[in-house]
BALOBA-1460 file (C-alpha; in Angstrom, 3 decimals):
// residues 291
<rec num="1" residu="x" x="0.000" y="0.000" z="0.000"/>
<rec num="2" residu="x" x="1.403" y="3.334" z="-1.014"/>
<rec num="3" residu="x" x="0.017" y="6.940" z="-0.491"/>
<rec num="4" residu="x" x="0.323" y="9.680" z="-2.777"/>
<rec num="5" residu="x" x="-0.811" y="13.727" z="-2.347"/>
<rec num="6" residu="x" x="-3.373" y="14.981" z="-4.998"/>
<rec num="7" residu="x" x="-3.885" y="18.603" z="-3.706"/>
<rec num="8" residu="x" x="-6.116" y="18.151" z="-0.602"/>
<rec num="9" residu="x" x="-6.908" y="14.594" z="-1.532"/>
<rec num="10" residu="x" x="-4.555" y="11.967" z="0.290"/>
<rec num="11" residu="x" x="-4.818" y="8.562" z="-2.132"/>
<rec num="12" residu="x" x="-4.135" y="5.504" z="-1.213"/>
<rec num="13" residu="x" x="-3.235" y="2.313" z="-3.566"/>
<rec num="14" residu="x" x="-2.374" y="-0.549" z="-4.210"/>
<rec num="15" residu="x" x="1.182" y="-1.612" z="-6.729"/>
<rec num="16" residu="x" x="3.230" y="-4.221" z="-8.271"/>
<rec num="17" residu="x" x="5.186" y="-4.269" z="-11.061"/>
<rec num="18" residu="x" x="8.709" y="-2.855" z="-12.522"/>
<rec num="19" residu="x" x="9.180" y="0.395" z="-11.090"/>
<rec num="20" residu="x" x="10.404" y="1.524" z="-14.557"/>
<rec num="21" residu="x" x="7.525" y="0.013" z="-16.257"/>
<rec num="22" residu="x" x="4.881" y="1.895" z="-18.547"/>
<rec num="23" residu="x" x="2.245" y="2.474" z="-16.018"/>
<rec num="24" residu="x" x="-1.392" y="0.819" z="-16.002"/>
<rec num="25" residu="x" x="-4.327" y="2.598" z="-13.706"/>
<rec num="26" residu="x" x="-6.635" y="0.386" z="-12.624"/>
<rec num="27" residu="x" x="-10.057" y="2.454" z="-11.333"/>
<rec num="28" residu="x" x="-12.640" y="0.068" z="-9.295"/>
<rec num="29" residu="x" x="-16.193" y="0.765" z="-8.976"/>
<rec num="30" residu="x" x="-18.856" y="0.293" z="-6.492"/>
<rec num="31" residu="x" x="-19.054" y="-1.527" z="-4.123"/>
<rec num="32" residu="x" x="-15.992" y="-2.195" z="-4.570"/>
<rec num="33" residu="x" x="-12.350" y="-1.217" z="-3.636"/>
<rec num="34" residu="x" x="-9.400" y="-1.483" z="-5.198"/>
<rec num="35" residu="x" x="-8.597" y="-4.966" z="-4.080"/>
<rec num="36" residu="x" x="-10.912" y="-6.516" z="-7.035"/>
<rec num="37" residu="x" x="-7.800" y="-6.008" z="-9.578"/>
<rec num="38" residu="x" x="-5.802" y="-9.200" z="-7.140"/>
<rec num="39" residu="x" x="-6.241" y="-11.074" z="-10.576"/>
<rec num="40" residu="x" x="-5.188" y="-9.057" z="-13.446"/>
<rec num="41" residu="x" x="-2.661" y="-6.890" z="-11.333"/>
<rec num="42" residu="x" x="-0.034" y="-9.715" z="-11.498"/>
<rec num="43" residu="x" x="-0.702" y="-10.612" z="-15.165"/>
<rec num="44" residu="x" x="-0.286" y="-7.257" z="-16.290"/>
<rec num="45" residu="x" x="2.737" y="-7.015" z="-14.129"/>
<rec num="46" residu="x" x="4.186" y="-9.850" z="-15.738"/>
<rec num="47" residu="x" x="3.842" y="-8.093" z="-19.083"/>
<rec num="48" residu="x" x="6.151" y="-5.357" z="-17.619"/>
<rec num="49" residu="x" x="3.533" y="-2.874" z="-16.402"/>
<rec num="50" residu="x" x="3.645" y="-0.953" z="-12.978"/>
<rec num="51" residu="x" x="0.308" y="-1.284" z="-12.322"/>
<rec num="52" residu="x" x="-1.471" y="1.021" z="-9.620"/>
<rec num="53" residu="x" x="-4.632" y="0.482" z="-8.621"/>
<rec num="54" residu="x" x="-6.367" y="3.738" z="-6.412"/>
<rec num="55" residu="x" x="-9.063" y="3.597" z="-3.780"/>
<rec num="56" residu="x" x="-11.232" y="5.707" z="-5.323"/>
<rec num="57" residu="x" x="-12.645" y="9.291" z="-3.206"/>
<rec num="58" residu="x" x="-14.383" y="8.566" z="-0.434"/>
<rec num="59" residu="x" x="-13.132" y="4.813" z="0.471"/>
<rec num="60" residu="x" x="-10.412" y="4.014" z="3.196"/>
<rec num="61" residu="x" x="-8.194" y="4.383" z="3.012"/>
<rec num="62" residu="x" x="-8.070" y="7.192" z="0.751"/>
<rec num="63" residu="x" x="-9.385" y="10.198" z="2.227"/>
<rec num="64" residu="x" x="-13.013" y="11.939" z="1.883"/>
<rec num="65" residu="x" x="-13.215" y="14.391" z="-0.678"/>
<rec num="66" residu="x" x="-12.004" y="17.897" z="1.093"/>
<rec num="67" residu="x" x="-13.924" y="19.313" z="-1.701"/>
<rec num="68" residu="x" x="-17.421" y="17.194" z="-0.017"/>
<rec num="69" residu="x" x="-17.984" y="16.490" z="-3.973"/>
<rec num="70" residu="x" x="-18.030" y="12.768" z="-5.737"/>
<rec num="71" residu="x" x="-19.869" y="13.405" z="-9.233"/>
<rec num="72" residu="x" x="-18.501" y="12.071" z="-11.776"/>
<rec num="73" residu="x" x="-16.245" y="14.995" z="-13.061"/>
<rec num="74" residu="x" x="-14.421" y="14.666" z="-9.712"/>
<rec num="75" residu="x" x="-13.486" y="11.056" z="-10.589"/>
<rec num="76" residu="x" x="-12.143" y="11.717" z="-14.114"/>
<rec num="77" residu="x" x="-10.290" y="14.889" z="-12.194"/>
<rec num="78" residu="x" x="-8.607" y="12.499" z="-9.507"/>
<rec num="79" residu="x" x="-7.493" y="9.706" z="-12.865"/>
<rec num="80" residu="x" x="-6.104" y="12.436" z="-14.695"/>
<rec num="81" residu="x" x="-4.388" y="13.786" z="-11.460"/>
<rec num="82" residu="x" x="-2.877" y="10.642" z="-10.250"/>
<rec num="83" residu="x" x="-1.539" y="10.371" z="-13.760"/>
<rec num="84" residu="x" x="0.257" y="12.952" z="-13.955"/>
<rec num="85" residu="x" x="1.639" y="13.055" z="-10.437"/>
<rec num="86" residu="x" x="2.727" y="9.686" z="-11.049"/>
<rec num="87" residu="x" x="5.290" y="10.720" z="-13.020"/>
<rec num="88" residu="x" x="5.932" y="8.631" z="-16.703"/>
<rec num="89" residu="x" x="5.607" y="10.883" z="-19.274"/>
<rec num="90" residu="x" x="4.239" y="7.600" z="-20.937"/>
<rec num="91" residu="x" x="1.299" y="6.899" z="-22.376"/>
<rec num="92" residu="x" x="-0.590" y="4.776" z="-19.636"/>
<rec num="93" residu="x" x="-3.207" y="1.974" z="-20.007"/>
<rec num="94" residu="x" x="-6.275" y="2.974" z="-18.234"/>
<rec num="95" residu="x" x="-8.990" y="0.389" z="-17.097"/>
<rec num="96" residu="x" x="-12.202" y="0.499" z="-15.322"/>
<rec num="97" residu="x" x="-14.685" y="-1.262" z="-13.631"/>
<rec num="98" residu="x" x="-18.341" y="0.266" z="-12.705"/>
<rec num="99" residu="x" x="-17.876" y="3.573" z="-11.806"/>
<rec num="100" residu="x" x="-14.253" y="3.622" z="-12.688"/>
<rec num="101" residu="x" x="-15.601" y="2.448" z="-15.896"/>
<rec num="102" residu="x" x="-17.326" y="5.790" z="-16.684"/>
<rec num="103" residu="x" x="-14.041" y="7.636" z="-14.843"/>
<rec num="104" residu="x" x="-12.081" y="5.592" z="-17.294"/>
<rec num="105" residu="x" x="-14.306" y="7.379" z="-20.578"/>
<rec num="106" residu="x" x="-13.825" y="10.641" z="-19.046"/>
<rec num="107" residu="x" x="-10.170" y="11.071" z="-18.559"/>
<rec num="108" residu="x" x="-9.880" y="9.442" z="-21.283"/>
<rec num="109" residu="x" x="-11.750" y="11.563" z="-23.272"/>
<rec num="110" residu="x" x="-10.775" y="14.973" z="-21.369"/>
<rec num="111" residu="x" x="-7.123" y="14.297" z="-21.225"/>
<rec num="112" residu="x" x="-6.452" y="11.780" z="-24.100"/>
<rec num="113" residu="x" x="-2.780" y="12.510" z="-24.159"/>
<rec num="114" residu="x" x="-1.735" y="10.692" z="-21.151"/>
<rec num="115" residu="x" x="-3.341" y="6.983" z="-22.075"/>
<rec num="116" residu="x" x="-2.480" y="4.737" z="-24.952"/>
<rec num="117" residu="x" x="-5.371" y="1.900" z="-24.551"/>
<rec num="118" residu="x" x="-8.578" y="1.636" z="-22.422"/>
<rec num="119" residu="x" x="-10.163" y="-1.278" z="-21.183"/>
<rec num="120" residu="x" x="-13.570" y="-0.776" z="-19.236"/>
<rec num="121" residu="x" x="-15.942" y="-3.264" z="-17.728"/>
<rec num="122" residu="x" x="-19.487" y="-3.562" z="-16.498"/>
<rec num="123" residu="x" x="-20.223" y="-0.455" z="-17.533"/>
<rec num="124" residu="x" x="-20.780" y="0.310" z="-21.388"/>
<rec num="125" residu="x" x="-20.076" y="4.066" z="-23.117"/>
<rec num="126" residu="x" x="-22.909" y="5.995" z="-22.072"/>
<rec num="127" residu="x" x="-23.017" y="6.617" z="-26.285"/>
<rec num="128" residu="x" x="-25.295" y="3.426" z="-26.142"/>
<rec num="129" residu="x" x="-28.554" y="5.143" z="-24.929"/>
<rec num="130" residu="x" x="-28.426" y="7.105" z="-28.015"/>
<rec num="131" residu="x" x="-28.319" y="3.649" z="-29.569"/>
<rec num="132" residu="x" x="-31.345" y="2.544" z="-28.084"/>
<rec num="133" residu="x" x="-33.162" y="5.524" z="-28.506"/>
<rec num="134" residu="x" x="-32.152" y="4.895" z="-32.650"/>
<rec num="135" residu="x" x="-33.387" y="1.754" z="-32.017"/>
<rec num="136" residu="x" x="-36.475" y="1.726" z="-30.486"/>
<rec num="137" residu="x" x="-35.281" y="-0.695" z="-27.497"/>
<rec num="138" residu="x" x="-37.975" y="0.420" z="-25.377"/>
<rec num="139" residu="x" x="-38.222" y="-2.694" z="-23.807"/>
<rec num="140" residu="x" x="-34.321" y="-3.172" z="-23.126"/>
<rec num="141" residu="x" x="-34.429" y="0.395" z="-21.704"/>
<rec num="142" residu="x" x="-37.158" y="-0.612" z="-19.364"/>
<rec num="143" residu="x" x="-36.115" y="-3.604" z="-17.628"/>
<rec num="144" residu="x" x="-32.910" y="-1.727" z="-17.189"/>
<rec num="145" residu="x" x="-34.480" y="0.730" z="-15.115"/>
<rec num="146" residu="x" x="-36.366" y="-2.053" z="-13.135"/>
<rec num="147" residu="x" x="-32.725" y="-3.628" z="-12.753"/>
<rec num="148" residu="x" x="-31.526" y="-0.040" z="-11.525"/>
<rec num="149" residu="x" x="-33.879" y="0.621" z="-8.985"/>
<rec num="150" residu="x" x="-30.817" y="0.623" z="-6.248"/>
<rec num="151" residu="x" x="-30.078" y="4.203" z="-7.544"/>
<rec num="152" residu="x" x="-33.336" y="5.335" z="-6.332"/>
<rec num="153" residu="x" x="-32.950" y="4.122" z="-3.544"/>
<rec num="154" residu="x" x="-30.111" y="5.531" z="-2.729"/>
<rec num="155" residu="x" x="-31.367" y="9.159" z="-3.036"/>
<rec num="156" residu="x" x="-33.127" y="8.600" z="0.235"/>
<rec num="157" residu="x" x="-30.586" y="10.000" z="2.991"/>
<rec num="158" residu="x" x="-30.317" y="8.423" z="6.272"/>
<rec num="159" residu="x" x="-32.051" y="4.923" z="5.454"/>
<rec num="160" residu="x" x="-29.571" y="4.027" z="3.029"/>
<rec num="161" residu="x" x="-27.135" y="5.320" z="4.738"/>
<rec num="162" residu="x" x="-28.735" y="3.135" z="7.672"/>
<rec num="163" residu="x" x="-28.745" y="-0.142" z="5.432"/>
<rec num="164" residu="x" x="-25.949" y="0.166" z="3.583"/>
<rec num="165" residu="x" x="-24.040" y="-2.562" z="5.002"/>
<rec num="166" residu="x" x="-26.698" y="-5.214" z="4.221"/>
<rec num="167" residu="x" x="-27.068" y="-3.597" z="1.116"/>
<rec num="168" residu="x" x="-23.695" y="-4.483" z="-0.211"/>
<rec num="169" residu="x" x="-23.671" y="-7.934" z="0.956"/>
<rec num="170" residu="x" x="-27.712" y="-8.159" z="-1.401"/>
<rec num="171" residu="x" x="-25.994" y="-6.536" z="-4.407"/>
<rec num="172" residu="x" x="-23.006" y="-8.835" z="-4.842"/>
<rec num="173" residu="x" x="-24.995" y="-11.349" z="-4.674"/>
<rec num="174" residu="x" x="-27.741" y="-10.220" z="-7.007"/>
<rec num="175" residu="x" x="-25.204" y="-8.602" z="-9.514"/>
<rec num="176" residu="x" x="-22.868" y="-11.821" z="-9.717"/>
<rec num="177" residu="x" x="-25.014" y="-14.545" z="-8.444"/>
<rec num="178" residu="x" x="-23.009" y="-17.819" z="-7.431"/>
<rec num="179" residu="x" x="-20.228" y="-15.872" z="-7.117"/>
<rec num="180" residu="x" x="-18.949" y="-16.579" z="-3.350"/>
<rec num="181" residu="x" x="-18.063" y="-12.798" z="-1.941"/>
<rec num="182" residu="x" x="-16.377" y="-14.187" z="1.325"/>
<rec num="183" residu="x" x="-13.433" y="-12.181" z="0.760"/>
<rec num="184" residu="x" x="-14.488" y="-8.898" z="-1.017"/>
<rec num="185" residu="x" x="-17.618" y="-7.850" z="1.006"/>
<rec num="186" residu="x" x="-15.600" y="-7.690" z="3.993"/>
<rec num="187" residu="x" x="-13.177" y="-5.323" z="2.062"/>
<rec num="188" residu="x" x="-16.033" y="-2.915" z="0.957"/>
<rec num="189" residu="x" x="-17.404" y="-2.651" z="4.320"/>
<rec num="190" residu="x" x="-14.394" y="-1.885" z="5.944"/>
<rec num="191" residu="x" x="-13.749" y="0.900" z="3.216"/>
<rec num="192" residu="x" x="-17.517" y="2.376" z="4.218"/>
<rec num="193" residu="x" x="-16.552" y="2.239" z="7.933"/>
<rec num="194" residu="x" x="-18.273" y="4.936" z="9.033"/>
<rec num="195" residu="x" x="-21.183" y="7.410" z="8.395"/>
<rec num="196" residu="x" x="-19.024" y="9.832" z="6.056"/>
<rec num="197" residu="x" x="-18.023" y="7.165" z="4.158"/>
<rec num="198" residu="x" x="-21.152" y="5.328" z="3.485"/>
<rec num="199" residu="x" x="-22.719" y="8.996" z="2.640"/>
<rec num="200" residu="x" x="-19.814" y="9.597" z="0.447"/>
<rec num="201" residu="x" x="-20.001" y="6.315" z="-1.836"/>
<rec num="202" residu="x" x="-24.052" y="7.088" z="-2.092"/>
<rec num="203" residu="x" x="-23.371" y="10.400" z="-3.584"/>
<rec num="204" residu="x" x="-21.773" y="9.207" z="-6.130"/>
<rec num="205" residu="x" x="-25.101" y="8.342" z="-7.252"/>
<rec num="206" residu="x" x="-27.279" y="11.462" z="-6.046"/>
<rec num="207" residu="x" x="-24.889" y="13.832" z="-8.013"/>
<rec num="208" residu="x" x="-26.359" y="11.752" z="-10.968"/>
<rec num="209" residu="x" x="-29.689" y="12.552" z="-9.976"/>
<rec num="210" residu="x" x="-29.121" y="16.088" z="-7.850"/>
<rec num="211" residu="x" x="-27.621" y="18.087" z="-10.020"/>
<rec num="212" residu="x" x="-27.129" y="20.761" z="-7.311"/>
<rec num="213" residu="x" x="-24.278" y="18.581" z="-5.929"/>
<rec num="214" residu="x" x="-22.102" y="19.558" z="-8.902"/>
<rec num="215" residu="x" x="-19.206" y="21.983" z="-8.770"/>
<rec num="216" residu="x" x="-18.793" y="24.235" z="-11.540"/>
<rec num="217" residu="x" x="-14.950" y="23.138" z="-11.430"/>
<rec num="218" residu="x" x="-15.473" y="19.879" z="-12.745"/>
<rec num="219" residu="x" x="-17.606" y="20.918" z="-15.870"/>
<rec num="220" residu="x" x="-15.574" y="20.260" z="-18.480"/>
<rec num="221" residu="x" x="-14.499" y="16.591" z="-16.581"/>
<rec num="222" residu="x" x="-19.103" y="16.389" z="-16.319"/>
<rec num="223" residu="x" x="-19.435" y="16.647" z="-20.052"/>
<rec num="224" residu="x" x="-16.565" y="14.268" z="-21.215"/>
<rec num="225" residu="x" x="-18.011" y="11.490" z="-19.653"/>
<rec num="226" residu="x" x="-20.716" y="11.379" z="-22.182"/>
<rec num="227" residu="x" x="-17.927" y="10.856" z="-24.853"/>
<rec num="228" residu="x" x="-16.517" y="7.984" z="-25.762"/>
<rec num="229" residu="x" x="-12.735" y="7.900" z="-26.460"/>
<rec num="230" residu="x" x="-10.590" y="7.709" z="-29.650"/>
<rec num="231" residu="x" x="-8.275" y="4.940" z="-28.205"/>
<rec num="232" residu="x" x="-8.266" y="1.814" z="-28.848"/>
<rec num="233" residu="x" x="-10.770" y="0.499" z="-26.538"/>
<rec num="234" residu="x" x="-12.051" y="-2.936" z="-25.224"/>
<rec num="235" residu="x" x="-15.323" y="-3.436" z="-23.077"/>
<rec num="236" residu="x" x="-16.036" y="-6.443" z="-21.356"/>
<rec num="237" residu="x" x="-18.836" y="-7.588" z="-19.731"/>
<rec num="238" residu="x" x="-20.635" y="-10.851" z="-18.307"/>
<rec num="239" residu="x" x="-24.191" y="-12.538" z="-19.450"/>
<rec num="240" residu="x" x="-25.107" y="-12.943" z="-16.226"/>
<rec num="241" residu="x" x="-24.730" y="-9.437" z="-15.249"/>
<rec num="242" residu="x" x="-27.853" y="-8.746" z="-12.394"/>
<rec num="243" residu="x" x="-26.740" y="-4.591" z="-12.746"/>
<rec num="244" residu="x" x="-26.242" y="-3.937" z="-16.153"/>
<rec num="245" residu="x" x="-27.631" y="-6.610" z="-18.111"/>
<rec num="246" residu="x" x="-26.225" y="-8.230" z="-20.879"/>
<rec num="247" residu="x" x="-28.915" y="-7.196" z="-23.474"/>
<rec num="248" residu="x" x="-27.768" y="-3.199" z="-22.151"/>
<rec num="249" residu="x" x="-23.975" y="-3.832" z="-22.693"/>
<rec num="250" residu="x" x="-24.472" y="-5.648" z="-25.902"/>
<rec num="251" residu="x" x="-25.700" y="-1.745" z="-27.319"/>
<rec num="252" residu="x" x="-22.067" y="-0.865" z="-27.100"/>
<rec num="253" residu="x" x="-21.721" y="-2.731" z="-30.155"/>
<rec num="254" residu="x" x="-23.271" y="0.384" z="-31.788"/>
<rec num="255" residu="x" x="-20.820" y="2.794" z="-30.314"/>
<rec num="256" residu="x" x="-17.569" y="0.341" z="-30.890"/>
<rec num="257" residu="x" x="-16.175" y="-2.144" z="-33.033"/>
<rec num="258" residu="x" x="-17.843" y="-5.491" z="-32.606"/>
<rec num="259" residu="x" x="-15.078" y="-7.394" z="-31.998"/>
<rec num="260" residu="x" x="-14.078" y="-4.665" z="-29.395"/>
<rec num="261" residu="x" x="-17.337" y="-5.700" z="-27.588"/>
<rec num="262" residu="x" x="-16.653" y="-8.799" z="-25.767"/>
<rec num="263" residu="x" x="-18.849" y="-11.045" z="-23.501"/>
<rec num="264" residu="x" x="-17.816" y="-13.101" z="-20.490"/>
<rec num="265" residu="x" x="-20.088" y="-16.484" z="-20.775"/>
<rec num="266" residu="x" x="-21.308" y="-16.950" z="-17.006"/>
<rec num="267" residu="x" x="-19.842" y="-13.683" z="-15.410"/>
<rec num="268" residu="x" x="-21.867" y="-11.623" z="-13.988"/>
<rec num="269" residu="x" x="-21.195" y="-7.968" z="-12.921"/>
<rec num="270" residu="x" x="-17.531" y="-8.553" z="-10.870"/>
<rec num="271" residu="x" x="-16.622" y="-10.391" z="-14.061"/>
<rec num="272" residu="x" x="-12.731" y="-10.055" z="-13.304"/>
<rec num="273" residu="x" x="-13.249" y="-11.870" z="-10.168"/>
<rec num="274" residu="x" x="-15.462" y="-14.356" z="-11.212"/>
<rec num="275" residu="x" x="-13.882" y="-15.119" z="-15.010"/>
<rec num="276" residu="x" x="-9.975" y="-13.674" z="-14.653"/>
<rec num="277" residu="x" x="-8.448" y="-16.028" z="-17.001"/>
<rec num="278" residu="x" x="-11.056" y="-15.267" z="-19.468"/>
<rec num="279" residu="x" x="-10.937" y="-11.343" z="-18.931"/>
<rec num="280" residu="x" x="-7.073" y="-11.649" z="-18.746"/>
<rec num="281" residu="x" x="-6.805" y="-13.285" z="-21.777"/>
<rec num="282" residu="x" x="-9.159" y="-10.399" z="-23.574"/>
<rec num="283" residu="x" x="-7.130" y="-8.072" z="-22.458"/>
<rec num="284" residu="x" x="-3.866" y="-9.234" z="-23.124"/>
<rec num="285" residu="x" x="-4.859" y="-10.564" z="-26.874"/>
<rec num="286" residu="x" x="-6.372" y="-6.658" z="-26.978"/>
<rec num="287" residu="x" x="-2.806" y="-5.254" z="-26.083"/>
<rec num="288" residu="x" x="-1.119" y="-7.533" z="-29.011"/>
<rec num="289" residu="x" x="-3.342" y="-6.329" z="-31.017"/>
<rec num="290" residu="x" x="-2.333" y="-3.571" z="-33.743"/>
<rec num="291" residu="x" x="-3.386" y="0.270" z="-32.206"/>
């Protein structure tokens, strides 16, 4: 575990790999913490990476945001920081999971300089409502929503707060059912140890909805989530997905290459927990691939 300064925000994270290696930042979602990369660290380690892996805003033991902000233009702002205070003037592979997913379009997207290849998961580029919309997939758009009612829930302060911890333990195993959590639901609860914490990794979601909660400094972050980068990229995702469902992330074969759209047969939302051969092997055929 190492701890680096980004302004006010003290980050913590987990590395491995050559200290001189090209650097690969590996964002985790929610609820989640950084530990979920275990797997693909070391493989992409082996392929001479130095591979950091942040605990996002919010959980332990990084620091709350001084700033009290955690839209999503904060989390593309803390990528693009880390970056650059890590030092290689490299281009670095980014990859993200969940949340880190849609950090992972934005910095790519507002600072594409500093990353060579992305690799996201989970979450598709938010260019595929637009597809559905073209499409008429009323019907996929609606059992989405039934899929997402978690986010409305969370709007309600003080009860979710209040039942967060059970919460966690019910999504994991809804999202990526069969999938035995013994050793990462532990992890996420002691990262949302206390009140501020739980409120902070809930308003990731109410800045979605509560527009208010936005800072006018993180505008330009806010809009470049919506884009979807010029990188090479690879998404990932698994069929048995009980958050995003497969039939969603299957759209992003409308906003990418098809065979830059690939599905994990049995996975379900932690797919590089539950299938890491299958998303290391993706990922490394993706990086001998030509740019």
């Amino acid at each position: 575990m190492q701890r680096i300064r980004l302004g006010e925000l003290d980050i913590a994270y987990l590395t491995t790999g050559p200290e001189d290696g090209p650097l690969a930042v590996l964002l985790h979602g929610y609820p989640d913490t950084a530990w979920s990369w275990r797997h693909l660290a070391p493989v992409l380690a082996a392929r001479g990476y130095r591979v950091v892996a942040p605990f996002l805003r919010g959980y332990a033991p990084t620091g709350l945001a001084p700033d009290g902000c955690y839209q999503s233009g904060a989390l593309v702002a803390d990528a693009v920081a880390l970056r650059r205070a890590l030092g290689d003037r490299r281009p670095a592979l980014l990859v993200g999971h969940d949340w880190g997913a849609v950090a992972a379009y934005g910095a790519a997207v507002h600072a594409p300089d500093l990353w060579s290849r992305v690799v996201t998961m989970a979450v598709p580029p938010l260019g595929f409502a637009a597809v559905a919309v073209r499409r008429r997939e009323a019907g996929i758009v609606a059992r989405q929503l039934r899929a997402s009612w978690y986010m409305l829930f969370q709007q309600i302060p003080g009860l979710s707060e209040a039942v967060l911890p059970r919460l966690v333990t019910r999504l994991w195993a809804d999202w990526s059912p069969g999938y035995d959590s013994t050793d990462d639901v532990p992890r996420v609860l002691a990262a949302l140890d206390s009140p501020a914490r739980r409120t902070a990794a809930l308003r990731y979601y109410r800045a979605w909805a509560q527009r208010w909660r936005q800072l006018p400094r993180y505008r330009r972050e806010e809009r470049a989530v919506l884009g979807t980068p010029t990188h090479p990229l690879l998404y990932l995702y698994g069929t048995d997905d009980g958050c995003v469902r497969a039939e969603t992330s299957a759209l992003a074969a409308g906003v990418l290459p098809a065979e830059r759209v690939v599905a994990v047969p049995g996975a379900g939302h932690f797919l590089q927990l539950e299938a890491p051969e299958r998303v290391a092997e993706a990922i490394t055929a993706f990086l001998d691939a030509p740019a």
